[in-house]
N, CA, C and O atoms as a GROMACS GRO file, in nm:
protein
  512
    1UNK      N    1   0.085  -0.118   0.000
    1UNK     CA    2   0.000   0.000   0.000
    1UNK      C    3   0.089   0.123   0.000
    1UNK      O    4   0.188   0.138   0.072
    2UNK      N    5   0.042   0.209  -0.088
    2UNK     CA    6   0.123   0.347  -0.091
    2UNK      C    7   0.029   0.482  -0.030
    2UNK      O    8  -0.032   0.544  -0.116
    3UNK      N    9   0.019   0.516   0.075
    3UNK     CA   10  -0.055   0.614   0.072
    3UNK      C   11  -0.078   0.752   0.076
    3UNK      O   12  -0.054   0.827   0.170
    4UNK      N   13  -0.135   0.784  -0.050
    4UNK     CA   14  -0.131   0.894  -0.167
    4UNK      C   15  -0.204   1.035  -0.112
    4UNK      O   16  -0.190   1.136  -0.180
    5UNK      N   17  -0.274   1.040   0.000
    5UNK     CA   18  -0.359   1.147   0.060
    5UNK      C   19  -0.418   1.160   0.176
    5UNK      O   20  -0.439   1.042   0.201
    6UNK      N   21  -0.473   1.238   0.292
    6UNK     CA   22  -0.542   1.238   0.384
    6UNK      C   23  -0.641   1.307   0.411
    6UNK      O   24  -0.629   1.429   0.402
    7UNK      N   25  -0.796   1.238   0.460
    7UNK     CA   26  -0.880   1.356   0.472
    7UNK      C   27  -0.939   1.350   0.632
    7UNK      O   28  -0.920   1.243   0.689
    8UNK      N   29  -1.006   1.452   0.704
    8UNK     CA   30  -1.036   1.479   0.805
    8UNK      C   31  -1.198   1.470   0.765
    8UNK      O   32  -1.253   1.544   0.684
    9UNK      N   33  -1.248   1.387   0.822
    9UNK     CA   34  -1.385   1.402   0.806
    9UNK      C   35  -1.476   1.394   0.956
    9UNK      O   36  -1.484   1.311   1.047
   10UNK      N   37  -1.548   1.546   0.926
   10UNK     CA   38  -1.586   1.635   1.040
   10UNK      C   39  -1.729   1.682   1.028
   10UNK      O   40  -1.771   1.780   0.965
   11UNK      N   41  -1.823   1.558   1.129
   11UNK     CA   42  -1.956   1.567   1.151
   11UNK      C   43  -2.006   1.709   1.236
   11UNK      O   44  -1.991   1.718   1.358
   12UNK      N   45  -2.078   1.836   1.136
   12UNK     CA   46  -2.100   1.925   1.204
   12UNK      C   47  -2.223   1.934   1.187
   12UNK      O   48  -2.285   1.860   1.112
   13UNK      N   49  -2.294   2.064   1.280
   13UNK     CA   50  -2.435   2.109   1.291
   13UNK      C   51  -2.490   2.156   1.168
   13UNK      O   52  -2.599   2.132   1.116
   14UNK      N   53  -2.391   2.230   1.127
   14UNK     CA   54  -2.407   2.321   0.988
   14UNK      C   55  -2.298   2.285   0.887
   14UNK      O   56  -2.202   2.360   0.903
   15UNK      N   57  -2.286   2.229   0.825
   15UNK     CA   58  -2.186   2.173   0.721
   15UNK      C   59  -2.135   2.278   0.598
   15UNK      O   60  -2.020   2.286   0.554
   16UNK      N   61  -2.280   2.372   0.547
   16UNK     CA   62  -2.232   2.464   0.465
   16UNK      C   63  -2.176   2.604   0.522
   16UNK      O   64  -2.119   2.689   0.453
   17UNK      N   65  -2.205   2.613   0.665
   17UNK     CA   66  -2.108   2.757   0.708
   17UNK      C   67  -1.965   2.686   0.796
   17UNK      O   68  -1.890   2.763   0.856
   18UNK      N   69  -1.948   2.587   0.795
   18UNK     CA   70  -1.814   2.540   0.821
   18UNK      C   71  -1.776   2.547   0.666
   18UNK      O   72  -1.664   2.597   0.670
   19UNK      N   73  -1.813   2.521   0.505
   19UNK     CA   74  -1.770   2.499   0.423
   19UNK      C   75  -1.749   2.638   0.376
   19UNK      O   76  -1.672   2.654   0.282
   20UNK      N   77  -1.810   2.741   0.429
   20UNK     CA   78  -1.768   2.896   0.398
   20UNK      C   79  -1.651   2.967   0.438
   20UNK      O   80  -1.576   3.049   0.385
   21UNK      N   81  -1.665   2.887   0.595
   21UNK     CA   82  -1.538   2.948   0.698
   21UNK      C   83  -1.400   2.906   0.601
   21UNK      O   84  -1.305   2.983   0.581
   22UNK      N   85  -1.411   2.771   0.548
   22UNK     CA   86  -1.295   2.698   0.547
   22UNK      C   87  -1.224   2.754   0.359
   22UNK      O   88  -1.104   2.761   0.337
   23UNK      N   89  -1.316   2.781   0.269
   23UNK     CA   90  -1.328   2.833   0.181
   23UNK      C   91  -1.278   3.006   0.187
   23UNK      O   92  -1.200   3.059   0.108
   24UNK      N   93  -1.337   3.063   0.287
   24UNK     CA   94  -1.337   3.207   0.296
   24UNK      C   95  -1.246   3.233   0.373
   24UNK      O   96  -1.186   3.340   0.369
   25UNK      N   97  -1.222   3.142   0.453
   25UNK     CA   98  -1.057   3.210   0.559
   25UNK      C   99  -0.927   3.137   0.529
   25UNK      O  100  -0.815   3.186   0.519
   26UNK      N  101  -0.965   3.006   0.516
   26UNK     CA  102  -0.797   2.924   0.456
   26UNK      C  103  -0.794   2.864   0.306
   26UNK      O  104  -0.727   2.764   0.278
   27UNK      N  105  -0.860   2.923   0.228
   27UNK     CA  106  -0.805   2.878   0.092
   27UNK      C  107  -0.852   2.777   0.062
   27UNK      O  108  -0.823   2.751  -0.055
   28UNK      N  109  -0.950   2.656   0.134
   28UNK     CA  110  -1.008   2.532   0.053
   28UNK      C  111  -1.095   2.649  -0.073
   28UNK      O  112  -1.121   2.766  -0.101
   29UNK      N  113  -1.111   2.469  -0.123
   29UNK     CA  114  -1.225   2.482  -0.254
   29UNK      C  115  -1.290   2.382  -0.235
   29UNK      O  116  -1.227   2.294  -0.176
   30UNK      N  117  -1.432   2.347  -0.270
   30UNK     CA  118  -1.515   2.288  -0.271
   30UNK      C  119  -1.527   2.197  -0.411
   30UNK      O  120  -1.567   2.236  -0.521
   31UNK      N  121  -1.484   2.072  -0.375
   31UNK     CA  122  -1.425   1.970  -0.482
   31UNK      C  123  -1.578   1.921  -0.519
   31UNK      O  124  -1.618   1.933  -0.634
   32UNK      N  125  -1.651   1.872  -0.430
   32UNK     CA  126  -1.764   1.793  -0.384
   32UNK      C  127  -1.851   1.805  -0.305
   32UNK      O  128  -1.840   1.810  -0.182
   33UNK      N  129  -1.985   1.814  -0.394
   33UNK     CA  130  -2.126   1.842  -0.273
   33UNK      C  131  -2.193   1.684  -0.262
   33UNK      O  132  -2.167   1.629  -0.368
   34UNK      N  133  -2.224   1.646  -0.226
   34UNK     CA  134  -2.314   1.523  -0.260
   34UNK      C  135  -2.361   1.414  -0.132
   34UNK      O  136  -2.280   1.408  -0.040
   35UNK      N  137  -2.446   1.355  -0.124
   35UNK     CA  138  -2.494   1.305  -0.020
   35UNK      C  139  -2.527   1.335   0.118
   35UNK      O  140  -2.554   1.263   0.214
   36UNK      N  141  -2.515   1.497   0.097
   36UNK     CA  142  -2.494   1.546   0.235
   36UNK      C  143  -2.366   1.557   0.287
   36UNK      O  144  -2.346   1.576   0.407
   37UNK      N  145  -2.250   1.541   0.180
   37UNK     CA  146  -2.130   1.579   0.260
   37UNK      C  147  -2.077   1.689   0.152
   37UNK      O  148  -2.127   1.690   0.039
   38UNK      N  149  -1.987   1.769   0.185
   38UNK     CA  150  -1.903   1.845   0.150
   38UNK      C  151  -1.764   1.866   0.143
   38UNK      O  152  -1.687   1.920   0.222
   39UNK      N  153  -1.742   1.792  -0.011
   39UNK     CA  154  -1.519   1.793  -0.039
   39UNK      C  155  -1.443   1.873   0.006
   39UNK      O  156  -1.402   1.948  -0.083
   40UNK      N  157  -1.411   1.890   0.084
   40UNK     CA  158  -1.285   2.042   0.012
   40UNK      C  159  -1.163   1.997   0.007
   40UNK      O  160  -1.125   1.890   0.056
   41UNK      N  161  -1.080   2.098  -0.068
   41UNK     CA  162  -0.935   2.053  -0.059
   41UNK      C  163  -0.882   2.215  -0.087
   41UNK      O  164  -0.943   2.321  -0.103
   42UNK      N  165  -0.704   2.166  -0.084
   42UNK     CA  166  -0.639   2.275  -0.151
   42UNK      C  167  -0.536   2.226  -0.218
   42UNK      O  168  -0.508   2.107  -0.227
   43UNK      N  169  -0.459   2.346  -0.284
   43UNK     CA  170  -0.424   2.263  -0.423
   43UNK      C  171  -0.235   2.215  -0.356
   43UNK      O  172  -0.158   2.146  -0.423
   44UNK      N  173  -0.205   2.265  -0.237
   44UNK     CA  174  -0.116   2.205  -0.140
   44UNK      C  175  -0.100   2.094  -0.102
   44UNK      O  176  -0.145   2.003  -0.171
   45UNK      N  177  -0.029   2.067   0.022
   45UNK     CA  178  -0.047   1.929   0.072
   45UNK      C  179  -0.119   1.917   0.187
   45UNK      O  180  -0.082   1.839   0.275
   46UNK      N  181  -0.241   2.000   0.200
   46UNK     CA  182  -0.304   2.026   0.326
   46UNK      C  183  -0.402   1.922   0.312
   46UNK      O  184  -0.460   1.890   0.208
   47UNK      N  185  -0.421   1.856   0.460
   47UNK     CA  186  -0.561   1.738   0.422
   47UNK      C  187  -0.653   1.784   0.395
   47UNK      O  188  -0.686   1.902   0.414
   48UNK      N  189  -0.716   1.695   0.342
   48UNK     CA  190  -0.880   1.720   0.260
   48UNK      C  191  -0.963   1.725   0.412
   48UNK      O  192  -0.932   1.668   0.517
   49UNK      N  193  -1.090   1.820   0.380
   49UNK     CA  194  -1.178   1.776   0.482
   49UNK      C  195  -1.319   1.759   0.378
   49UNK      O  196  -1.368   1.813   0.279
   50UNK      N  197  -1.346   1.650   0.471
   50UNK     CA  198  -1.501   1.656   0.442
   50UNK      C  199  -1.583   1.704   0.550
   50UNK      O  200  -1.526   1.684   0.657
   51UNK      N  201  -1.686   1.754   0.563
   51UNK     CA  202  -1.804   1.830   0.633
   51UNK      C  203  -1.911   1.786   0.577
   51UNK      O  204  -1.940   1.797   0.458
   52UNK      N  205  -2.015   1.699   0.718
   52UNK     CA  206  -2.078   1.623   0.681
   52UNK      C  207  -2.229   1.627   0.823
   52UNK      O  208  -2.199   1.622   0.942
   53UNK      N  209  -2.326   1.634   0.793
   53UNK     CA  210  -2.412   1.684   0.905
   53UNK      C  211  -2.480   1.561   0.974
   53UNK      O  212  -2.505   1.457   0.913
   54UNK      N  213  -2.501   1.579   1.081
   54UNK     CA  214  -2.488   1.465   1.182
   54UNK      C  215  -2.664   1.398   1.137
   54UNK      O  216  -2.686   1.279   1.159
   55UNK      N  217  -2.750   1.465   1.090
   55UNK     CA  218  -2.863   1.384   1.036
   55UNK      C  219  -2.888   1.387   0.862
   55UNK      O  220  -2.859   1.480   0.787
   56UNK      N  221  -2.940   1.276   0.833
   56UNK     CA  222  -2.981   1.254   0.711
   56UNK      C  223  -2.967   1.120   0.636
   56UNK      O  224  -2.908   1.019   0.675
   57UNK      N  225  -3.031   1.138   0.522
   57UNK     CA  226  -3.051   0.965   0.436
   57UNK      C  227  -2.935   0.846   0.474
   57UNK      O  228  -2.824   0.852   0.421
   58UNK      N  229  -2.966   0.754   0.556
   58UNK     CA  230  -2.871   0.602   0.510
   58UNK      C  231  -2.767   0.663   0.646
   58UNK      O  232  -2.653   0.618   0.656
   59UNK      N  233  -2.822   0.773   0.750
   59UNK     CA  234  -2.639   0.795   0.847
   59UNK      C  235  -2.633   0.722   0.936
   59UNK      O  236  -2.550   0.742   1.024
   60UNK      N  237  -2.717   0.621   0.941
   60UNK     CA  238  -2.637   0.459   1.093
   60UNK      C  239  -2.536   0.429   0.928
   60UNK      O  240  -2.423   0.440   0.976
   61UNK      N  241  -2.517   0.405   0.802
   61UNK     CA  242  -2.426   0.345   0.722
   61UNK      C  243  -2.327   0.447   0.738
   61UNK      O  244  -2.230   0.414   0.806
   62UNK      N  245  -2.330   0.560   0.694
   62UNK     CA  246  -2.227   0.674   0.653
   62UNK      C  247  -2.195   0.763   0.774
   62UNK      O  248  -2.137   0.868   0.744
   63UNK      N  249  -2.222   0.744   0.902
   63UNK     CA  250  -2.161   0.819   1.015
   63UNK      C  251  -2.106   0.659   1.067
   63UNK      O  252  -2.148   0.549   1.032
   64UNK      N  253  -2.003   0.693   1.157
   64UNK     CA  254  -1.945   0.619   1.261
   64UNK      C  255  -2.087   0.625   1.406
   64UNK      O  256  -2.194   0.678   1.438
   65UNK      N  257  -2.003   0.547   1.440
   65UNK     CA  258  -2.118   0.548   1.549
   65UNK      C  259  -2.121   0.648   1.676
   65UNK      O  260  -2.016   0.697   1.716
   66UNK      N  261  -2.207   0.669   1.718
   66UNK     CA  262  -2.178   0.824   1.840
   66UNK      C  263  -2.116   0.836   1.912
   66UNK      O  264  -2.092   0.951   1.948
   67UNK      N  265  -2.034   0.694   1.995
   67UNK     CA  266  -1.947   0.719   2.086
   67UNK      C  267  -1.787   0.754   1.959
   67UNK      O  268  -1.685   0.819   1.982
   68UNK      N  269  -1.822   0.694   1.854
   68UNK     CA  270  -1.672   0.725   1.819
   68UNK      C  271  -1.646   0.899   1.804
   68UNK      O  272  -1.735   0.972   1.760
   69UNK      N  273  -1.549   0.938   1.836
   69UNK     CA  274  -1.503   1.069   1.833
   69UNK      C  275  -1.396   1.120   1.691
   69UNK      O  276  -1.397   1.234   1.644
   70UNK      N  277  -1.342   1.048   1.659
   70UNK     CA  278  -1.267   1.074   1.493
   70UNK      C  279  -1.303   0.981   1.409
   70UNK      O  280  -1.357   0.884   1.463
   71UNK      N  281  -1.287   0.974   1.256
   71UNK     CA  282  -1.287   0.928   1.141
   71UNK      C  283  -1.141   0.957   1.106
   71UNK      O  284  -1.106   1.074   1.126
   72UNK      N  285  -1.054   0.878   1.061
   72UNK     CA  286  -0.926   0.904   1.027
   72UNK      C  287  -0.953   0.822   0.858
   72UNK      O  288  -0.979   0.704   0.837
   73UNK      N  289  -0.933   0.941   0.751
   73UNK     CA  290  -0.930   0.846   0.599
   73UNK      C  291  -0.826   0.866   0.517
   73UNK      O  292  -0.793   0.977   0.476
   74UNK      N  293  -0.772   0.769   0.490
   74UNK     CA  294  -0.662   0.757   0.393
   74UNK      C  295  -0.635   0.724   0.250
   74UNK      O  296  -0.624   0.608   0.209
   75UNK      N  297  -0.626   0.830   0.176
   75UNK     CA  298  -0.674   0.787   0.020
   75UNK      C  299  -0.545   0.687  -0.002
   75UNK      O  300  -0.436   0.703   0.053
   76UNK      N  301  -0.573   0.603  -0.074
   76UNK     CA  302  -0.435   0.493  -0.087
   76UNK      C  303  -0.468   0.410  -0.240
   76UNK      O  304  -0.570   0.416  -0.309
   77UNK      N  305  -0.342   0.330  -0.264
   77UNK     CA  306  -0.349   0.306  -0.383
   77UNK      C  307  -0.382   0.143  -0.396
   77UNK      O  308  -0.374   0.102  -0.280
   78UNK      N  309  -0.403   0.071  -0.454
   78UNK     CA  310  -0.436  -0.047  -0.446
   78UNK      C  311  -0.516  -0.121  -0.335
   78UNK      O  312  -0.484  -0.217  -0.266
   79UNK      N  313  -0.605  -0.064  -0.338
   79UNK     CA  314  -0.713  -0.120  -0.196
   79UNK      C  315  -0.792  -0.219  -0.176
   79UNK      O  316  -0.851  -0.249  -0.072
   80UNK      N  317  -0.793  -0.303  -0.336
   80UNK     CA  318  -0.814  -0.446  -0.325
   80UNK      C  319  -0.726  -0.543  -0.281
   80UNK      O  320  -0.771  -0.655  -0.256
   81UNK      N  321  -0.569  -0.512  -0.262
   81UNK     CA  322  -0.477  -0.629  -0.218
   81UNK      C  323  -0.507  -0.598  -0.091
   81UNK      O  324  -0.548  -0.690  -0.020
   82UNK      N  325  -0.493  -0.439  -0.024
   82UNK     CA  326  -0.525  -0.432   0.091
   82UNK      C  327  -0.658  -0.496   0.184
   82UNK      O  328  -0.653  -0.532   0.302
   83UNK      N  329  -0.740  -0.497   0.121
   83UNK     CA  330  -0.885  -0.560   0.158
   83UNK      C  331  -0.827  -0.704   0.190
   83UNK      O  332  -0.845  -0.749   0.303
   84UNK      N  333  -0.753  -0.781   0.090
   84UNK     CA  334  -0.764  -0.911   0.125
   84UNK      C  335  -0.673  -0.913   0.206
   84UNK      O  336  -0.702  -0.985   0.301
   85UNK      N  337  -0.538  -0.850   0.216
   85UNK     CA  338  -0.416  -0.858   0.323
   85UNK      C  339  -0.508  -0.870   0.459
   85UNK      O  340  -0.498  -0.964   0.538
   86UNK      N  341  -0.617  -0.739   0.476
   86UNK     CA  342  -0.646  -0.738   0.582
   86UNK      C  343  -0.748  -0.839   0.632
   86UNK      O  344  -0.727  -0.904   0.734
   87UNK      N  345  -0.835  -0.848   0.574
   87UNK     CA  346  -0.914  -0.989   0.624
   87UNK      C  347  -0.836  -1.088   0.635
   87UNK      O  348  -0.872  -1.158   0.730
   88UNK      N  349  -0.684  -1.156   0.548
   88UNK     CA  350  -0.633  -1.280   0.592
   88UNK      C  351  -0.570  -1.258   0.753
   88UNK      O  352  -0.556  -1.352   0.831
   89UNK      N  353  -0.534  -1.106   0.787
   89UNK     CA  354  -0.462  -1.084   0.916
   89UNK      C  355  -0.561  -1.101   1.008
   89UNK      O  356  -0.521  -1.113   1.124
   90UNK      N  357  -0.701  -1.106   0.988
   90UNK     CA  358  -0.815  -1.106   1.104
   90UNK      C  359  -0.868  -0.944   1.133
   90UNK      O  360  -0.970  -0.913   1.193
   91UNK      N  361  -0.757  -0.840   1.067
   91UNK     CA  362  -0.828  -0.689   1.130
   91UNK      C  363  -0.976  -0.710   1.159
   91UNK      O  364  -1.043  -0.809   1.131
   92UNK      N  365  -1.024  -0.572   1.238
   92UNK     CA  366  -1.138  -0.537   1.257
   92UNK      C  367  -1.198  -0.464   1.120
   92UNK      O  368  -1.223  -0.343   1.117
   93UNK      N  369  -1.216  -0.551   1.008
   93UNK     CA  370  -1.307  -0.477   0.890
   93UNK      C  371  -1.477  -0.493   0.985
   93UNK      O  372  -1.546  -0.583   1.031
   94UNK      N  373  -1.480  -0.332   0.973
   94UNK     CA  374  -1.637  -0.284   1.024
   94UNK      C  375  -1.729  -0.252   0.908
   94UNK      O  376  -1.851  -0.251   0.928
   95UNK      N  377  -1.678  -0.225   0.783
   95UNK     CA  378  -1.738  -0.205   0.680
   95UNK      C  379  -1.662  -0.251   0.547
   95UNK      O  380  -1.564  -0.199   0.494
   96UNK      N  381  -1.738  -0.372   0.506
   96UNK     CA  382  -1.657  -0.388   0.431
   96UNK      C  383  -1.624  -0.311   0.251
   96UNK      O  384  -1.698  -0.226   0.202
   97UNK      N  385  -1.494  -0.372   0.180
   97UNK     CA  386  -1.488  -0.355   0.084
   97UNK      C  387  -1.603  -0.273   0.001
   97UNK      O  388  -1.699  -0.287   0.076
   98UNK      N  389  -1.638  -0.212  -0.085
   98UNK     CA  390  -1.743  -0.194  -0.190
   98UNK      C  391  -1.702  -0.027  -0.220
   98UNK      O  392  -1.640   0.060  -0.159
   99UNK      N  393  -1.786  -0.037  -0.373
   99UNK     CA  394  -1.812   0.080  -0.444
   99UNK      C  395  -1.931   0.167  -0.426
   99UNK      O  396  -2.041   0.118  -0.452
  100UNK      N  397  -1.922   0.310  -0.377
  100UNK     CA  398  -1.940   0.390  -0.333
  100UNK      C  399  -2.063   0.477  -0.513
  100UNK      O  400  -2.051   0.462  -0.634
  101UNK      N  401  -2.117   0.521  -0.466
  101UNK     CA  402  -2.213   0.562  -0.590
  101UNK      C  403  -2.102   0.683  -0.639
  101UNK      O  404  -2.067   0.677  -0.757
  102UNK      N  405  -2.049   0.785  -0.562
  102UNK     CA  406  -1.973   0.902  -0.586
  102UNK      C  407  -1.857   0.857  -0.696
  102UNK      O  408  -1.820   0.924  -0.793
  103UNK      N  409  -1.808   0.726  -0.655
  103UNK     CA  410  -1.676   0.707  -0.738
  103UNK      C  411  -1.519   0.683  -0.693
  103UNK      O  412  -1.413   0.722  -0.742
  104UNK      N  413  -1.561   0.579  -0.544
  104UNK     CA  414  -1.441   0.533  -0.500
  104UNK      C  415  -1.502   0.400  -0.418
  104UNK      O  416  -1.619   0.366  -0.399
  105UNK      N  417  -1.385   0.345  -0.382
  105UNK     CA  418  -1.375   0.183  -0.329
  105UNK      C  419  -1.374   0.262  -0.214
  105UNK      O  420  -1.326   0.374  -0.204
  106UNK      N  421  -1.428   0.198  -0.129
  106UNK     CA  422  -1.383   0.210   0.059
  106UNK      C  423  -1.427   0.094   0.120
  106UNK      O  424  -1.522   0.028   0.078
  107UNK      N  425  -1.341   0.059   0.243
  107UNK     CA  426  -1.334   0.031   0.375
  107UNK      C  427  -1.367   0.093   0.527
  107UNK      O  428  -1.392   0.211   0.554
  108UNK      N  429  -1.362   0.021   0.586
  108UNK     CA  430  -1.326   0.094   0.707
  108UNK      C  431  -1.276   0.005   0.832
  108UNK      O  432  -1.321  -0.109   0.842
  109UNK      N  433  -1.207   0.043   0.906
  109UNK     CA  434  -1.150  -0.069   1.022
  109UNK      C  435  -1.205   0.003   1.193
  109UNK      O  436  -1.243   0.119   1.211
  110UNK      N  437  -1.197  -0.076   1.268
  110UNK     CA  438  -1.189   0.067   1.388
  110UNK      C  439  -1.090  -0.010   1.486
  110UNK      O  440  -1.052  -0.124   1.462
  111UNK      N  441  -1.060   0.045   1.570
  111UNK     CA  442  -0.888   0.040   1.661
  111UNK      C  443  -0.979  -0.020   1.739
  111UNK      O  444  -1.090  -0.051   1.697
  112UNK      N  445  -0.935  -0.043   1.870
  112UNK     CA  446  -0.928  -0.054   1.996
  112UNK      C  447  -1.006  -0.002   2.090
  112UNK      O  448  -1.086  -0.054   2.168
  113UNK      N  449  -0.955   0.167   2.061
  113UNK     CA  450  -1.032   0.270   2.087
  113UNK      C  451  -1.133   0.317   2.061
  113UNK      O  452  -1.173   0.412   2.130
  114UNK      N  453  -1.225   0.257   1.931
  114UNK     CA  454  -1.327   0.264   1.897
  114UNK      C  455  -1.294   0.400   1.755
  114UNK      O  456  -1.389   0.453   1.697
  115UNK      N  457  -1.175   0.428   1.729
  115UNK     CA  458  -1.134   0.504   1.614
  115UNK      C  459  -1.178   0.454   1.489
  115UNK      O  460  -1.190   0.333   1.471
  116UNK      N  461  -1.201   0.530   1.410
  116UNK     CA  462  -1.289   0.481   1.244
  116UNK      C  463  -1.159   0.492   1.172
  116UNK      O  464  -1.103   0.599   1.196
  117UNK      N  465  -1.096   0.418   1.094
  117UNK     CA  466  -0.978   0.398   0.948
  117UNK      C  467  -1.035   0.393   0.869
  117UNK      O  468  -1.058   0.274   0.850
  118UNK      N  469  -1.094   0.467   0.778
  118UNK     CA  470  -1.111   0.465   0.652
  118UNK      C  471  -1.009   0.433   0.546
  118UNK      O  472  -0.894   0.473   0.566
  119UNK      N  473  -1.034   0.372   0.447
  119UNK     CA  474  -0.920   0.312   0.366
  119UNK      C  475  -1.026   0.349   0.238
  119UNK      O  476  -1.131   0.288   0.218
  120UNK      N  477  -0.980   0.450   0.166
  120UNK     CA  478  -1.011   0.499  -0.002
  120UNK      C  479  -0.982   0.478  -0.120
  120UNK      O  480  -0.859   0.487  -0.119
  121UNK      N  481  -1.013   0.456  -0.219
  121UNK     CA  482  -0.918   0.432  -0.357
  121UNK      C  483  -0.997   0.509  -0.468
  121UNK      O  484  -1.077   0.436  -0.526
  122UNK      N  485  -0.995   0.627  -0.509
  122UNK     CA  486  -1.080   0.706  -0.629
  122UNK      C  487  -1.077   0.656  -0.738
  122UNK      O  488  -0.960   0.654  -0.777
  123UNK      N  489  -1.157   0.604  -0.824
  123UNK     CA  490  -1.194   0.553  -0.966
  123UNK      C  491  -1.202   0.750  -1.030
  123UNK      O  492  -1.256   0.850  -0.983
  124UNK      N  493  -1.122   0.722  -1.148
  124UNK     CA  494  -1.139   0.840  -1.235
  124UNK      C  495  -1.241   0.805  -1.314
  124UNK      O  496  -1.265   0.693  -1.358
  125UNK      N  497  -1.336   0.966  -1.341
  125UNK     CA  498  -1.425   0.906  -1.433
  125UNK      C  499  -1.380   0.868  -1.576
  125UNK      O  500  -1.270   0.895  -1.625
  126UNK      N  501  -1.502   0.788  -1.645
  126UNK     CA  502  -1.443   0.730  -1.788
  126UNK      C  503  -1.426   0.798  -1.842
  126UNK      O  504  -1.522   0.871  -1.870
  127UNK      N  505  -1.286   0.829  -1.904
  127UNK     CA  506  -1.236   0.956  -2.039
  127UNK      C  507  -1.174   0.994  -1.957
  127UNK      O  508  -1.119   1.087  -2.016
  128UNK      N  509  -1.137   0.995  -1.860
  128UNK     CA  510  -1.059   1.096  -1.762
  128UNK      C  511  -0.912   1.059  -1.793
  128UNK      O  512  -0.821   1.118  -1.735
   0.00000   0.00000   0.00000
């Protein structure tokens, strides 16, 4: 596994005036609206955040659960060898393997601590 990116993904009250603050005071851009979450990035090496609101469609699947306190996600490259590396080791896969409607593979593991690992892999769209 090589891993190619990091994002912070941050369940708030208001998702689009955190996406103003973050836009209007430090330079993100808004990569991605969709499902109720919000991309940003910059064109640096600063992590991505997503901003994402604590109610709405399908969130017992797409939130962690309430006691957990972070989401840690790691965009990475080859995430099908990783999938199987990790199920032959026994990890804690909490969600498994699959394709995402937006346009990436994910995982997810959780620690000990009850911490969320997200594990990412972006499909470019076709022609891209």
């Amino acid at each position: 596994m090589n891993i190619i990116g990091s994002t912070v993904v941050l369940t708030v009250e208001d998702p689009a005036a955190s996406a103003r603050f973050f836009v209007g005071h430090l330079g993100f851009r808004e990569v991605l609206v969709a499902q109720g979450a919000t991309h940003l990035s910059r064109d640096d090496a600063a992590t991505d955040i997503i901003l994402r609101g604590g109610a709405g469609p399908d969130t017992s699947r797409q939130h962690p659960p309430a006691q957990v306190r972070a989401l840690v996600s790691y965009t990475v490259t080859g995430i099908h060898a990783e999938y199987e590396r990790l199920r032959r080791e026994g990890a804690p896969i909490t969600l498994p393997l699959r394709m995402e409607p937006w346009g990436e593979w994910r995982l997810q593991l959780t620690d000990p601590n009850a911490v969320v690992v997200q594990l990412a892999e972006w499909i470019p769209p076709a022609g891209a």
